[in-house]
N, C-alpha and C positions, 0 to 999 in steps of 0.2 A: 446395553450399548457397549461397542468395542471400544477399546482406546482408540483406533483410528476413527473410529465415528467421532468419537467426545473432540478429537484434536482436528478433525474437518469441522467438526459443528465450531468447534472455537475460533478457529482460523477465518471459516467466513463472518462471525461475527465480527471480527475486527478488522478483517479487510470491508466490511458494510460500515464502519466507524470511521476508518481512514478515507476512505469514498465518500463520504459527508464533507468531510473535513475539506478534502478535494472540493467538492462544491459550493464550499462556504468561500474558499478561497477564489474559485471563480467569481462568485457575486464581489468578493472584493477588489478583483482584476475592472471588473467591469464599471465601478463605483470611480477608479483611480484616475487620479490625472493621467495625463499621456503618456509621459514620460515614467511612470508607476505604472502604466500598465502593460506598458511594454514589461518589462521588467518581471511583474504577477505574472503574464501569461508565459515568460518562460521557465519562471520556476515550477508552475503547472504543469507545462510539459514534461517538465523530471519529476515530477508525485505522482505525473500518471506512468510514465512508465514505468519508477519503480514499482505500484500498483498491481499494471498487469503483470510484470515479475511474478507478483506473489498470487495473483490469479491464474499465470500458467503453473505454478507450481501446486496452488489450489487443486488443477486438474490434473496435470501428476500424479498427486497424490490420492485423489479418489480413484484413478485407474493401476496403479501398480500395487505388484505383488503382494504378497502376505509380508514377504520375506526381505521387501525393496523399499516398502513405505517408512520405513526407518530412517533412511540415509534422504528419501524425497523431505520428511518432514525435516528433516537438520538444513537444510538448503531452503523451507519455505520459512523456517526460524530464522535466519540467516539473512534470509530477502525482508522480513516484517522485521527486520530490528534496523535496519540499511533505509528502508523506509521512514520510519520514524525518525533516525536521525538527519531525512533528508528536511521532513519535515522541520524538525526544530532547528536546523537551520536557517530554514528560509521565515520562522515565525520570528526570529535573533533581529532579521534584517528589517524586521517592519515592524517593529515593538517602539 
C-alpha cells in the first residue's frame, strides 16, 4: 500500500468517525427541547459542512496527481483538524 493509499484509508476512517458523531448529535437535536433544538440543528449544519469540506477534499485527493496529492492532503489535514474543533466547540456549549 502507498502512502497515499495508507492517508485516504485513514482519512476516510475518520471522516466515518466524525459522521457518527454527526449523527449522534442529530438524535440529540431531535431529543431537545425547542429552543435546544433549534440551536443542535444549526450547529449541525456547520459539522456537516465542515464534513463535506473534508469529503471534497477526500475526493481530491484520490483523483490528483502523483505530484499534487501532497499539497491536497495538507488542506484535507487542515479541513479535519477545523472540524474537530468545530466539533469541541459546539460539545463546550452542551456539557
Amino acid at each position: 500500500m502507498t502512502k497515499r493509499e495508507e492517508y485516504t484509508a485513514k482519512l476516510k476512517k475518520e471522516l466515518d468517525k466524525w459522521s457518527a458523531r454527526i449523527d449522534q448529535w442529530d438524535s440529540k437535536a431531535k431529543n431537545a427541547n425547542a429552543a435546544m433544538h433549534s440551536h443542535y440543528q444549526d450547529e449541525k449544519v456547520s459539522l456537516r459542512q465542515h464534513a463535506d469540506k473534508v469529503k471534497e477534499l477526500l475526493a481530491a485527493l484520490e483523483s490528483s496527481s502523483a505530484d499534487a496529492w501532497e499539497g491536497v492532503q495538507k488542506k484535507a489535514d487542515e479541513a479535519l483538524e477545523s472540524l474537530k474543533k468545530v466539533f469541541e466547540k459546539a460539545d463546550k456549549h452542551h456539557d
